[in-house]
C-alpha positions, 0 to 999 in steps of 0.5 A, a space after each residue: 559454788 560449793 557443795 550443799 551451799 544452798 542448804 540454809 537458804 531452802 531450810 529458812 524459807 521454808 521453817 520461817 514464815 515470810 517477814 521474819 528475820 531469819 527468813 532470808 540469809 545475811 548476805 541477802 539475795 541476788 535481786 535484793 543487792 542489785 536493787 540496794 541504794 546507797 540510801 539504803 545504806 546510809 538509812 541502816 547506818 543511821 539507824 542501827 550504828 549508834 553508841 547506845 547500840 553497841 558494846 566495846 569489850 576490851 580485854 588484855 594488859 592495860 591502865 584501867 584509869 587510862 583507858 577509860 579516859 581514853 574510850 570517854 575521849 574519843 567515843 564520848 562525843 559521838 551522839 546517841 542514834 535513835 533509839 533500837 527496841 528490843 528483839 522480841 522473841 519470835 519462835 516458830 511452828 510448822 503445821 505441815 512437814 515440807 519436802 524438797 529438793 535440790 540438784 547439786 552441781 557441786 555434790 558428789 554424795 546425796 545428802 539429808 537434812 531434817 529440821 525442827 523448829 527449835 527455841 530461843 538461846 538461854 531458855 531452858 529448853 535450848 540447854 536440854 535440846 542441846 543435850 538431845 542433839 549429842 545423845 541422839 548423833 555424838 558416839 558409839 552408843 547414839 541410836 543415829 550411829 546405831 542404826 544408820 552407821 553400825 547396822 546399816 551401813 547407810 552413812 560413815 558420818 551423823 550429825 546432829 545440833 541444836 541452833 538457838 538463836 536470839 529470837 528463834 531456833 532450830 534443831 538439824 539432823 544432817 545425813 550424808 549418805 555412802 555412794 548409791 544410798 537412796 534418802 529415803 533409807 536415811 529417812 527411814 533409819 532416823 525414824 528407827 534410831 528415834 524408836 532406839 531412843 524412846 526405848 533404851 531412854 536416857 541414864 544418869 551417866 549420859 547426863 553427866 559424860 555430856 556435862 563434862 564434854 560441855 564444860 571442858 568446852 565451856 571452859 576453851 571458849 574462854 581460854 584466851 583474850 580474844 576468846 574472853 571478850 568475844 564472849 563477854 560481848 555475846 553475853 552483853 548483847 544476847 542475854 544483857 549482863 556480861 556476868 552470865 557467863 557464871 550463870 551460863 555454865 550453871 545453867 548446863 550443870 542444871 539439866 536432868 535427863 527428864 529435862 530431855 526427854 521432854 523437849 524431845 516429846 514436845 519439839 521433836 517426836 510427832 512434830 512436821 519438819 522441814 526435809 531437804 534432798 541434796 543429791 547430785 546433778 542426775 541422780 534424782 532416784 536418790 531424793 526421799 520420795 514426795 518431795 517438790 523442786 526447792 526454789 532456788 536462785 542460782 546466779 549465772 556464771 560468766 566472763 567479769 564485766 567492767 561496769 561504770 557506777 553511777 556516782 551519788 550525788 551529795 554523797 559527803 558524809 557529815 562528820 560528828 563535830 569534835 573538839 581535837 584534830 582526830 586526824 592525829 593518833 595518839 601517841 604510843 606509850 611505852 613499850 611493854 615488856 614481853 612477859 613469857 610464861 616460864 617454861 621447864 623441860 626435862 629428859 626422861 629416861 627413855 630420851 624423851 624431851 618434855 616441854 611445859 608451861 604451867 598457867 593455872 587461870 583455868 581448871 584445864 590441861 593440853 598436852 601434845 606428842 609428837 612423833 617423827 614420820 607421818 605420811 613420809 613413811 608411807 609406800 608411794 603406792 599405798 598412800 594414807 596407811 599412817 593416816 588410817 593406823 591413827 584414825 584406827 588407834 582412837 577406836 579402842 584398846 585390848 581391853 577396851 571396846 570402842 565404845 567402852 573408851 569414848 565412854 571413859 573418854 568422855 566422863 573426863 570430860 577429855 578430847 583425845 585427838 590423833 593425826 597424821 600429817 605430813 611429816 609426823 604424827 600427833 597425839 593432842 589431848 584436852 582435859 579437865 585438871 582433876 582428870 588429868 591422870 586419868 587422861 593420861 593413863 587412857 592415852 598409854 593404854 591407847 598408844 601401847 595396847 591398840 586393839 585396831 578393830 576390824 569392825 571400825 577398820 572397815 568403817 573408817 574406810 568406808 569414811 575416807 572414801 567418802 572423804 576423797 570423793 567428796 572433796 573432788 567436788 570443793 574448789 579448795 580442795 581441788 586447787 590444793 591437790 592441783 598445787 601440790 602436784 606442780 611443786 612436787 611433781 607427781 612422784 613425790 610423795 608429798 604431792 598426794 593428801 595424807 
């Protein structure tokens, strides 16, 4: 009951084979969860929830003695299940391009997906079609801004990401197109943008400015215990060593721009995809030519319906024999103190206040201003102006192009994020440490030199209409708005979206 939320279901039956593991979505298919038993269930259990087939991570403040004899106490009894093989890997071809179609009730732009069958995560070519995914879609200097955003004004928004999964892959481009755009342009400027690319090819500075992106991302994805042992576990289950976090980030440090452009001869260029128009309800001249109807099943929506299950019989669970009552928790140990990190805080000169907090596990600084006003300050009639200034403010400075900025934003390997909410406007900024200077001296130029751009001032535009039509469409959004009106009634201004 979303917009394009048939999209995986279509693109998996159709690039993987039937039988294969990704052929089908995780939460399964109408017909299959009401025929499924409670012996289905019991069979799964049994075979795939054992102790030899899982990992327990624990991370934070603990007493390493302790605890492993606490984990010995209460998982040591449980007996080992039957034996789970391996996955073996399962990589897919395509011998012919497929084309299809889906008329969206909830849509309320057409949209394109074209899908390659990709590799295996941790393989060498899945870091360099990584690359491949940000140097075709992520900028002003991607060959898919390029065409189908600056020359042709097909789209206000391109995707592009690689998704390398235990045992197969698969690498997207996703197009949602402006009002009235017809998919077979979109089609048409992909092409284009892939011609862009073999022709200006790839420089040693794209290699390293999207390094530098991937290791401050690298380095986020760790910055917290939940997000550590989230990871250690990934790397246990996925690649059998929780160590690999050193050699993952080695392995990104490791790819060349030869490495690219190979994968992009040998998974992309030529090669038969899966193509999916999305297009909304009636608008059927907007689907890229010769493309058939996708099979969808779509669940009829009515009136909830009591429903008396029929109870299992010999439904008892046999219980793991133990030797202590496990009805009894164990008992707490001491309080632990709460150890807040030192905060300083200083004025300056022009009455600004500064807070912070050294913390020095990571080679990373975040910082954030804040300034009073936000949307409050817009006319009631002329909602969305703040909102549009800071959108308009990330798009170069005087003496910088917009592209000339991402540029040296991203050789930093830095994030430099402006919003507007509410009731203030936020600057947030994330950086590697050794460029924190820089970083900061970007965000000055920014905030004091804006070049407010009348080219990006129209693009912007066009991609928050876009926006809006598109959220008439998503249930969340519309409750929201919907929510908002009955608190603050119709004249207030903070009943409207920033």
């Amino acid at each position: 009951n979303r917009p394009y939320g048939h999209t995986g279901y279509i693109i998996d039956k159709n690039i993987f084979p039937e039988g294969h593991p990704y052929s089908w979505q995780i939460i399964g298919e109408l017909v299959d969860l009401q025929n499924a038993t409670v012996q289905d269930v019991k069979e799964f259990y049994k075979k795939f929830y054992g102790p030899n087939n899982a990992t327990i991570i624990i991370a934070g403040d603990f007493d390493n003695v302790n605890t492993k004899e606490l984990v010995k106490k209460y998982f040591g009894e449980i007996k080992k299940g039957p034996e789970v093989a391996p996955l073996t890997v399962q990589n897919v071809t395509l011998s012919e391009t497929k084309r299809l179609y889906h008329e969206d009730n909830f849509a309320r732009a057409a949209q394109l997906n074209m899908v390659w069958p990709g590799v295996e995560q941790f393989s060498k070519d899945q870091y360099a079609l990584d690359f491949l995914a940000e140097l075709l879609s992520t900028g002003k200097k991607a060959p898919l801004y390029k065409v189908l955003i600056k020359d042709k004004n097909l789209t206000s928004r391109t995707n592009a990401w690689n998704n390398s999964m235990e045992i197969a892959g698969k690498f997207r481009i996703n197009i949602t197109a402006n009002d009235g755009v017809k998919l077979d342009e979109i089609e048409a400027g992909i092409f284009e943008a892939f011609e862009l690319f073999e022709k200006e090819g790839v420089t040693d500075k794209d290699i390293e400015r999207i390094k530098a992106s991937l290791e401050t991302e690298f380095y986020n994805g760790i910055n917290g215990v939940l997000s550590k042992s989230f990871q250690l576990a990934q790397y246990d289950v996925f690649a059998g060593d929780p160590n690999f976090i050193t050699q993952d980030i080695e392995n990104i440090k490791a790819v060349t721009k030869d490495d690219v452009m190979q994968a992009y001869n040998k998974y992309i260029k030529g090669k038969p995809y899966v193509l999916t128009s999305f297009v909304p309800k009636g608008k059927t001249d907007l689907i890229a030519s010769n493309s058939e109807k996708a099979k969808v099943v779509e669940e009829e929506v009515s009136e909830n319906k009591e429903k008396k299950v029929k109870k299992e019989l010999n439904a008892e669970v046999k219980k793991t024999k133990t030797s202590f009552d496990r009805s009894i928790e164990p008992a707490l140990g001491k309080q632990p103190k709460l150890n807040i990190p030192a905060q300083w805080n200083t004025t300056m000169d022009n009455k600004m206040v500064v807070y912070g907090i050294e913390q020095n596990e990571l080679p990373l600084v975040e910082f954030t201003l804040v300034l009073d006003g936000g949307m409050l300050l817009d006319d009631i009639n002329k909602i969305g102006v703040a909102n549009m200034m800071t959108d308009l403010m990330k798009e170069g400075t005087k003496n910088k192009t917009p592209q000339q900025l991402e540029e040296e934003i991203e050789l930093l390997g830095a994030t430099i994020d402006m919003y507007t909410g509410k009731e203030e406007i936020t600057i947030r900024v994330n950086c590697l440490a050794r460029n924190f200077e820089k970083t900061l001296a970007l965000v000055e130029e920014m905030l004091l030199e804006p070049r407010f751009d009348e080219e990006e001032f129209g693009r912007i535009k066009t991609k928050t209409i876009n926006a809006i039509k598109r959220r008439a469409g998503d249930p969340g959004s519309v409750a929201r708005n919907a929510f908002s009106k009955l608190v603050y009634g119709k004249d207030h201004i903070l009943a409207y979206d920033t």
